[in-house]
C-alpha positions in Angstrom: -37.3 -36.8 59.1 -34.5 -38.2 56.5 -32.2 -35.8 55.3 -32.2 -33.9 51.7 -30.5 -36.2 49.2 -27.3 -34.9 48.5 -26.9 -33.4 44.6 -24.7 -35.3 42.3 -21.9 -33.5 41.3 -21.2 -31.4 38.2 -17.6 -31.0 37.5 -17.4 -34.7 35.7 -20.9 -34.1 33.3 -19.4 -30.2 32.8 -16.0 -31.4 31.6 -17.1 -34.2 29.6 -19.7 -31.6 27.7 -17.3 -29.3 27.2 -15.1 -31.7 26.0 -17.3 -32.3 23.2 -19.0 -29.4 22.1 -15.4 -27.4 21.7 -13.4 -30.1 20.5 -12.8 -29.2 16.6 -11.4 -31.0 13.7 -7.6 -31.5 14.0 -7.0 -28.7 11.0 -9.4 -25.7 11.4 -8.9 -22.2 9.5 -7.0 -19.4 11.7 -7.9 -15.9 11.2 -4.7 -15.3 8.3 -6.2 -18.2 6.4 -9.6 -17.3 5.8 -8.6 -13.5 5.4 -6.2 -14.9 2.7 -9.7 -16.5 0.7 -11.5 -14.1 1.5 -9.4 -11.8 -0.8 -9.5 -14.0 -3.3 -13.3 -14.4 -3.3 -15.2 -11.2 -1.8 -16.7 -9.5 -4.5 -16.3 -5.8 -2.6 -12.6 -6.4 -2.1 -12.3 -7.4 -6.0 -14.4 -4.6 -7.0 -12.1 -2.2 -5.3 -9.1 -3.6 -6.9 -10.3 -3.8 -10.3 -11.2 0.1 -9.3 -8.1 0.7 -8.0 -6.0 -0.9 -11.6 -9.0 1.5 -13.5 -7.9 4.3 -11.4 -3.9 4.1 -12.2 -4.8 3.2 -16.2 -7.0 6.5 -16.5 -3.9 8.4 -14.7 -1.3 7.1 -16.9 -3.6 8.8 -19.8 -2.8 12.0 -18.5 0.9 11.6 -19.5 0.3 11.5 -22.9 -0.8 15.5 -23.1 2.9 16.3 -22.4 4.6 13.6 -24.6 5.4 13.8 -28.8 2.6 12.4 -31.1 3.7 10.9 -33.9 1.7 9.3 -36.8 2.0 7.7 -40.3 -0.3 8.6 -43.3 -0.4 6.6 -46.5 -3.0 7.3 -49.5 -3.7 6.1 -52.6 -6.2 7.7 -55.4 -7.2 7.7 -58.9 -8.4 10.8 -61.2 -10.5 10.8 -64.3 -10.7 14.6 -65.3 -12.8 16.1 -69.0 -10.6 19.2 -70.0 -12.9 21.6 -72.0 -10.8 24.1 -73.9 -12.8 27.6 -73.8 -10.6 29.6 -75.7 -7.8 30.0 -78.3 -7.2 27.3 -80.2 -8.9 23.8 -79.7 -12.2 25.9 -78.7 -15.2 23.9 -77.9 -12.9 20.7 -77.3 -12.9 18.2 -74.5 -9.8 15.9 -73.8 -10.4 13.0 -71.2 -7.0 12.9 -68.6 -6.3 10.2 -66.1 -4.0 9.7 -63.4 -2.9 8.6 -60.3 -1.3 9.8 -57.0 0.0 8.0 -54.0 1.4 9.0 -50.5 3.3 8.6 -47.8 4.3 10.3 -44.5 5.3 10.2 -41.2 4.4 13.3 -39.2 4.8 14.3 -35.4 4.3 17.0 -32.7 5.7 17.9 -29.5 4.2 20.5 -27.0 6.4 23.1 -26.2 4.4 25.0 -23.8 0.8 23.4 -23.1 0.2 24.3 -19.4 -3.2 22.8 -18.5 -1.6 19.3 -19.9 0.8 19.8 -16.9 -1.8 20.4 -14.6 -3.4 17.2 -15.8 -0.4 15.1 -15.7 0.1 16.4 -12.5 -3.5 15.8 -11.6 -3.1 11.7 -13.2 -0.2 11.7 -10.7 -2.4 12.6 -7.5 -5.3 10.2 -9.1 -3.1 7.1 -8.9 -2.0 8.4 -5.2 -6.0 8.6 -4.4 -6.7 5.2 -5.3 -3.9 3.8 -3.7 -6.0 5.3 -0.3 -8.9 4.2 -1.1 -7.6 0.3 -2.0 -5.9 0.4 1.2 -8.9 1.4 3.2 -10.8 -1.4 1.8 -7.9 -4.1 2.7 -8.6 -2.6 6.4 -12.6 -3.0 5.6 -11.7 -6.6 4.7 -9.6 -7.4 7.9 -12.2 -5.9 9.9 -15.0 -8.1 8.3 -13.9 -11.1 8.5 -12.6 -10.8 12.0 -16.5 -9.9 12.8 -17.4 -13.1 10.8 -14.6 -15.0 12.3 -15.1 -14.3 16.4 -19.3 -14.2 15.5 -19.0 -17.4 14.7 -16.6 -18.3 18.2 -18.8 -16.6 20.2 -21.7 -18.8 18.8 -20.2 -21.7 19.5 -19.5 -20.3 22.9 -23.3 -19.2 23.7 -24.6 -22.8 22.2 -21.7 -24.6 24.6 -22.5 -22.8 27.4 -26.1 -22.8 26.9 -26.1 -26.3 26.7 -23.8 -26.7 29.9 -26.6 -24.9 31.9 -29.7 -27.6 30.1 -27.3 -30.4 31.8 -27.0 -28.3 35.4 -30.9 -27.4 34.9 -31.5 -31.4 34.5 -29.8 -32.3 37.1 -31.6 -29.8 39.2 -34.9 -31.0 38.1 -34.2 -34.3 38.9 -32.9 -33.5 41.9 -36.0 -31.7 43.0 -38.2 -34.4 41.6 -36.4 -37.3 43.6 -36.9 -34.5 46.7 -40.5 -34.8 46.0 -40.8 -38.0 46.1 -39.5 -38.6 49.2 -41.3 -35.5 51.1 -38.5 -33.3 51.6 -39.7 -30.5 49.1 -42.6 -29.5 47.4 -44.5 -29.4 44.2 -43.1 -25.8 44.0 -39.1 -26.6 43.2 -40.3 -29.5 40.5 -42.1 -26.7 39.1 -39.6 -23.9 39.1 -36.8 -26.7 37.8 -39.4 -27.7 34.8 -39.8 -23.2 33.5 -35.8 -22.8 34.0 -34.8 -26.5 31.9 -37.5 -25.2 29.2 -36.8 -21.6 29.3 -33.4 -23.2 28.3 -34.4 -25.6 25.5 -36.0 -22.3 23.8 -32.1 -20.9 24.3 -30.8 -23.5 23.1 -32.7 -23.6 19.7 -32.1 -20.0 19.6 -27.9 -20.5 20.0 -27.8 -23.3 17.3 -29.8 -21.2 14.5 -27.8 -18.3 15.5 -24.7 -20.5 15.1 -25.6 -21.5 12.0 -26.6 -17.9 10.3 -23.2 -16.8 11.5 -21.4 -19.6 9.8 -23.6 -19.1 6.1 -21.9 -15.3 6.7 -18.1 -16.6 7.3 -18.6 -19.2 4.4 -20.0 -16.5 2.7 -17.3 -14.0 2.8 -14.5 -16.4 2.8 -15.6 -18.2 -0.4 -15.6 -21.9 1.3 -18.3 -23.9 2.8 -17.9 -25.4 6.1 -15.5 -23.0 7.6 -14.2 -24.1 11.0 -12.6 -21.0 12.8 -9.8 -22.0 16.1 -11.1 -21.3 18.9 -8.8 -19.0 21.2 -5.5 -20.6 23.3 -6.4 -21.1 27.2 -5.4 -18.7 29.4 -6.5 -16.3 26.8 -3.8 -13.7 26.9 -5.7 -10.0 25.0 -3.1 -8.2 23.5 -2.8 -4.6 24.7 -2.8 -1.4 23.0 0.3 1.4 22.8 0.8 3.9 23.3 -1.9 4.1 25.8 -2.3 7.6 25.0 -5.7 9.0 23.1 -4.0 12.2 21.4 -1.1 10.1 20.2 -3.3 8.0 18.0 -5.7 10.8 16.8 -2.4 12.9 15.8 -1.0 8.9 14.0 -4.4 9.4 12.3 -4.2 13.0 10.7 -0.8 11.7 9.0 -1.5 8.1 7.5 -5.2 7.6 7.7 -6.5 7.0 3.8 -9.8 9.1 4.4 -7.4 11.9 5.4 -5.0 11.1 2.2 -7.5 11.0 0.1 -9.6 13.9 1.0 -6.0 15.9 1.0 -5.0 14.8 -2.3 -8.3 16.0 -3.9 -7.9 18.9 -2.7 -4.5 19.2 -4.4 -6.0 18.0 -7.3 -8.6 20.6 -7.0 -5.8 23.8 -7.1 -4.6 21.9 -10.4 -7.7 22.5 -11.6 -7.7 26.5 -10.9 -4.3 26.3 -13.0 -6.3 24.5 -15.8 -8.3 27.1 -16.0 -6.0 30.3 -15.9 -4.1 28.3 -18.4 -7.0 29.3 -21.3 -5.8 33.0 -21.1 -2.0 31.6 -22.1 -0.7 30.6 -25.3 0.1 27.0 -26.4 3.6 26.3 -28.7 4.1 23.1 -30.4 7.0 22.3 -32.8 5.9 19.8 -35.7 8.2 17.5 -38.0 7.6 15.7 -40.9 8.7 13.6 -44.3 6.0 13.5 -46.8 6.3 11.6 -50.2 4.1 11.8 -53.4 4.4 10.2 -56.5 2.0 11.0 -59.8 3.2 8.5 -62.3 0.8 9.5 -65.2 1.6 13.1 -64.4 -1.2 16.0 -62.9 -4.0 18.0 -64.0 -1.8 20.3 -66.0 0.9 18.2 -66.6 2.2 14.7 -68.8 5.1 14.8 -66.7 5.3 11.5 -63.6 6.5 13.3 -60.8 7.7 12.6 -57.7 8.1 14.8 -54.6 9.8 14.4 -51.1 9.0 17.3 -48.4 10.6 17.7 -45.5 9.2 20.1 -42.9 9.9 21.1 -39.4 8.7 24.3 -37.4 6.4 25.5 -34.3 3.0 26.6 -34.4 2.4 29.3 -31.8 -1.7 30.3 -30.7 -3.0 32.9 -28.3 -6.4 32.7 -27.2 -7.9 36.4 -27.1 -11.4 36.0 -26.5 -13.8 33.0 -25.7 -17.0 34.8 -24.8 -15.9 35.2 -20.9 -16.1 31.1 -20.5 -12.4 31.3 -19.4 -13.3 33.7 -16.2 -16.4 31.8 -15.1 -14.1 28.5 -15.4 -11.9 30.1 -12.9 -14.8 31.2 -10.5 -15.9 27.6 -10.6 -12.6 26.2 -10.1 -12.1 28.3 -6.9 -15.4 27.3 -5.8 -14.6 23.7 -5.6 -11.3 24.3 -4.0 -13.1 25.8 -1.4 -15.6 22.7 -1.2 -12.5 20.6 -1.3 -11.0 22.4 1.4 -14.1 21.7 4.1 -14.4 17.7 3.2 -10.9 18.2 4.1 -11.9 19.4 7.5 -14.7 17.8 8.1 -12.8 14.6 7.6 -10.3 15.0 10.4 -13.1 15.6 12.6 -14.8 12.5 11.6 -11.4 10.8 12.2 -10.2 12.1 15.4 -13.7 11.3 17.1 -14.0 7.9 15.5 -10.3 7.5 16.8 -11.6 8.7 20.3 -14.3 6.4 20.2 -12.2 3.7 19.1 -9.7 4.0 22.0 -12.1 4.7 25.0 -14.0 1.2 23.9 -11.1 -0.8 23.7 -10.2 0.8 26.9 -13.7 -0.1 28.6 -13.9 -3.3 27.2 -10.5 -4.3 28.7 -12.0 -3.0 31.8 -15.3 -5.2 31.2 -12.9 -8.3 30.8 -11.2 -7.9 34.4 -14.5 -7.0 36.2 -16.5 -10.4 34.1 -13.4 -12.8 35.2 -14.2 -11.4 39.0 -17.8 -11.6 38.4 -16.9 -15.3 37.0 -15.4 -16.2 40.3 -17.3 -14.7 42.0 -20.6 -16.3 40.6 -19.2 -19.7 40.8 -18.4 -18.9 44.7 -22.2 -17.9 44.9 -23.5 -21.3 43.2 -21.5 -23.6 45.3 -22.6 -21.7 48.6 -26.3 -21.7 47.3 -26.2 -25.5 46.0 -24.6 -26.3 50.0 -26.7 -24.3 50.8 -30.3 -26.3 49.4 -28.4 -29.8 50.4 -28.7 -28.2 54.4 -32.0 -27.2 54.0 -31.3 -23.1 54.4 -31.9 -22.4 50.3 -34.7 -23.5 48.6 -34.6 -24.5 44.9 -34.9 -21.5 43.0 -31.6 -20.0 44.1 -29.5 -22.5 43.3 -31.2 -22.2 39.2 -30.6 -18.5 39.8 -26.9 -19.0 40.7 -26.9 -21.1 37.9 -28.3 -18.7 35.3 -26.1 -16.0 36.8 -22.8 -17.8 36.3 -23.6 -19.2 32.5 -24.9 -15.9 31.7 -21.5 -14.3 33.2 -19.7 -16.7 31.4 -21.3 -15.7 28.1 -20.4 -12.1 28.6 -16.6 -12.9 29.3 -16.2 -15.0 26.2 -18.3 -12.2 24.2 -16.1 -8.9 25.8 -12.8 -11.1 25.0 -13.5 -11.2 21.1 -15.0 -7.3 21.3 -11.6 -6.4 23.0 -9.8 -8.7 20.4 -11.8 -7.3 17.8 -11.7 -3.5 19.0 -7.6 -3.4 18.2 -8.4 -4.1 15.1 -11.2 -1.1 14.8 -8.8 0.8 16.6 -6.2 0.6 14.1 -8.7 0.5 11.2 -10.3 4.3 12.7 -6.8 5.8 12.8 -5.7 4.0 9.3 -2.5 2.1 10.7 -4.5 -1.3 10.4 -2.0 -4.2 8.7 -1.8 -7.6 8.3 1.0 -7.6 10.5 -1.7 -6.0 13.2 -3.6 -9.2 12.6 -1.2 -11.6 12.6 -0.9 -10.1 16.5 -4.4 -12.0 17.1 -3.9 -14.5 15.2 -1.3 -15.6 17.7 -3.9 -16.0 20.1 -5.4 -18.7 18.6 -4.4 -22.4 19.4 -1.7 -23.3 17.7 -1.7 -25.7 14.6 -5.3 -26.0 14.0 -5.9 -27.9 17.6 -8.1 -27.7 20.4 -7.6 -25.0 22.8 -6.4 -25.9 26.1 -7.8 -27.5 28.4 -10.5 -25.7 31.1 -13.6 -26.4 33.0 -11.8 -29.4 34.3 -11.1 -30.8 31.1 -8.4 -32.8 30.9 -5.6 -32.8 28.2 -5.4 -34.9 25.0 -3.4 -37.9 25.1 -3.4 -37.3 28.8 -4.3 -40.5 30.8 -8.1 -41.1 31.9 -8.0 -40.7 35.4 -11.9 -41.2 36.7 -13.3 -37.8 38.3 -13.8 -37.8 42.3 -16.0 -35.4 43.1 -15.2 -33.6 46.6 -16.8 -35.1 49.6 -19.6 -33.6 51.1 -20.6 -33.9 54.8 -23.7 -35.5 55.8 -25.4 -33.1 57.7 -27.8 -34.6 60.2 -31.5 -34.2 60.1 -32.8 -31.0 61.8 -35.7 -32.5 64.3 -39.1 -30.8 63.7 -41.9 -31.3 66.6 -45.1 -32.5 65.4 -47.4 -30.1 64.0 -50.7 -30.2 66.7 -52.5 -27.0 66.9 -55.9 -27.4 69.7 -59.0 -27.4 67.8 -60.2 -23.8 67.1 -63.2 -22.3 69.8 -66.4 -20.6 68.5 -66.9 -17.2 70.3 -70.0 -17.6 72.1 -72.8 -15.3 71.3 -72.7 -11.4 73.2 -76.0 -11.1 75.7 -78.1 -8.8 73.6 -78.4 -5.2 74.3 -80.3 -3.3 77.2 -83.3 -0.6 75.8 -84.7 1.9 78.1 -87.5 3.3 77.6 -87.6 7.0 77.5 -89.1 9.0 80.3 -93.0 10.3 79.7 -93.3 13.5 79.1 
């Protein structure tokens, strides 16, 4: 019997399909780039800045309730007046009498002693702080975004590469196993278990390239620019690690600077200002006033021929104390107190919402580091089990359906490596975003990971360098294992039973 034709290697068709699915134009966006138009263009991060300059405007209002008012009055009028004479002499008479008066002034008051305007300046002071929180927390919401558009869109391009690696392998294997057929050495059975894997795999493959291009709409979409082309990560990828590698160290980092926690604490400081609002409508309010005032009556007054002309000066303080205001000031203060108290447990509740997000945060970063070593085993490992199982089928001791399951096992472990590196990448990031430490400066750290200057990253799956020389792939020789000699297959012709002797009846004894 001839021997099983031996496979034709994969390591020259891998490479060269790798070579072209991953290579990318020569200047593609890094992570700082598109985060860089994507504030510029993301309507929720312009929102919260247009908030955030609302915010400090509305605060700076509140400065005005302690400051001097001053304001200029100016008034012109004319008077036509009928004097009727009643009594004495001239009894029964009306004289007609016109004039005019003008004015001018300049008037202003400062308060003295206003308290609830101090509470509310103080109050515009912890506003401005509050929306300083809460524009920092959606920077962080912004970094986080786009890094989720960003390594979506590599791990597309990852699943399609791959799953289009395993169509080639699949191929090969089914026309392997139809060239088997052919010859005698295999059966129907491994043409048809080749022919569901390669179009189990088309259907993948469709699937990869729409998901691919959903996740790039998304990344244009956020980014403001159409036809965004992330870098791919630098070969070996090298996952930056998180420190201090201590769980209570970040939760305590996040009751101090997280903007949640700011925020919530600040309101409730803004809430005890309002209790001294309120007690401040059972104290007095003093204001000193100034003013210059001129008035001229050229044709005279009502009673008098005489044109006048009259400059007052005044200065002095105006002192009020409220006595009464129908018990509105004591249920102002019950409320007041009421909301603190509210204040108080967001406060709270909060921090717990922090600390176990932090928690959370940490322990996945932490297992998806794990994942990462136990998928590059897992990697090797699978690779191992492929080339033993495709040996393995060339010697006659596998059939065709393990070799397609080694080779789903190692794309499909391939696809989870790539995906766990850009969750671990992307889990610093939530890290720092769920304690509120997350910077630029945090993504510039994976940004770094990225191949440098917009190029491919480097070389791997036996692909070979740019500009490097071609140097035509040898694939490893494989021994030619003789034929295994099978005896003809003879069995004697089958024997028919021969019929039993039928059975023996007494008869029964006469009674």
């Amino acid at each position: 019997m001839p021997s099983r034709p031996r496979l034709l290697p994969l390591s020259a068709a891998l490479a060269s399909l790798f070579a072209t699915l991953l290579a990318l134009p020569a200047q593609g966006q890094t992570l700082n780039e598109l985060y860089e138009s994507a504030r510029g263009f993301d309507a929720t991060y312009q929102g919260a800045r247009a908030q955030y300059d609302a915010t400090v405007a509305r605060a700076a209002q509140a400065k005005a309730g302690i400051l001097p008012a001053v304001g200029l009055t100016a008034g012109a009028s004319r008077n036509a007046l009928d004097i009727d004479t009643l009594t004495g002499a001239g009894r029964g008479t009306s004289t007609p009498r016109d004039f005019s008066t003008q004015n001018v002034g300049v008037n202003a008051t400062q308060p003295l002693y206003r308290p609830a305007n101090w509470a509310t300046y103080e109050q515009g002071k912890r506003q401005a702080e509050i929306a300083e929180a809460v524009l920092t927390a959606a920077e962080q919401d912004l970094i986080v975004r786009v890094s989720q558009a960003y390594f979506d869109v590599l791990a597309s391009q990852d699943t399609l590469t791959l799953v289009r690696a395993q169509k080639a392998a699949v191929a090969e294997q089914l026309a392997s196993a139809k060239r088997n057929f052919e010859v005698g050495t295999s059966t129907i059975t491994d043409t048809r278990e080749a022919q569901a894997r390669y179009d189990l795999v088309i259907a993948q493959e469709i699937a990869a390239e729409n998901d691919l291009q959903v996740k790039k709409v998304v990344l244009d979409q956020l980014v403001g620019r159409l036809g965004s082309v992330p870098v791919p990560l630098a070969q070996p990828v090298v996952l930056p690690t998180a420190t201090p590698a201590n769980i209570e160290a970040w939760v305590a980092q996040a009751d101090e600077v997280h903007p949640s926690i700011r925020q919530a604490r600040l309101g409730l400081d803004v809430a005890g200002l309002e209790i001294r609002k309120a007690e401040a409508g059972h104290k007095p309010t003093l204001d000193a006033n100034l003013g210059y005032n001129i008035t001229r009556n050229p044709q005279g007054t009502a009673t008098s021929t005489v044109g006048t002309r009259i400059n007052a000066a005044s200065v002095g303080v105006v002192f009020n104390l409220p006595l009464f205001a129908g018990f509105a000031t004591e249920n102002r203060i019950k409320e007041t107190l009421a909301l603190e108290d509210q204040s108080r447990s967001v406060l709270e509740g909060t921090r717990r919402s922090v600390a176990q997000a932090t928690r959370a945060a940490y322990l996945g970063l932490v297992s998806g580091a794990g994942q990462v070593k136990a998928l590059e085993a897992a990697e090797a490992s699978s690779q191992s089990a492929l080339d033993a199982n495709r040996l393995g089928y060339q010697v006659g001791v596998r059939i065709n359906i393990d070799v397609l399951n080694s080779q789903s096992q190692l794309f499909q472990t391939k696809r989870d490596l790539a995906q766990a590196r850009y969750n671990v990448l992307l889990g610093n990031l939530k890290l720092r975003q769920a304690n509120g430490t997350l910077t630029v400066e945090d993504m510039n750290a994976i940004n770094a990971t990225l191949a440098k200057n917009g190029s491919t990253p480097a070389p791997s799956l036996g692909e070979r360098p740019q500009g490097a020389p071609s140097v035509p792939v040898t694939p490893p020789p494989i021994p030619v294992v003789p034929p295994v000699p099978v005896p003809p297959f003879n069995p004697p012709a089958p024997t028919m039973p021969s019929a039993p002797p039928p059975p023996v009846i007494l008869n029964p004894p006469a009674r």
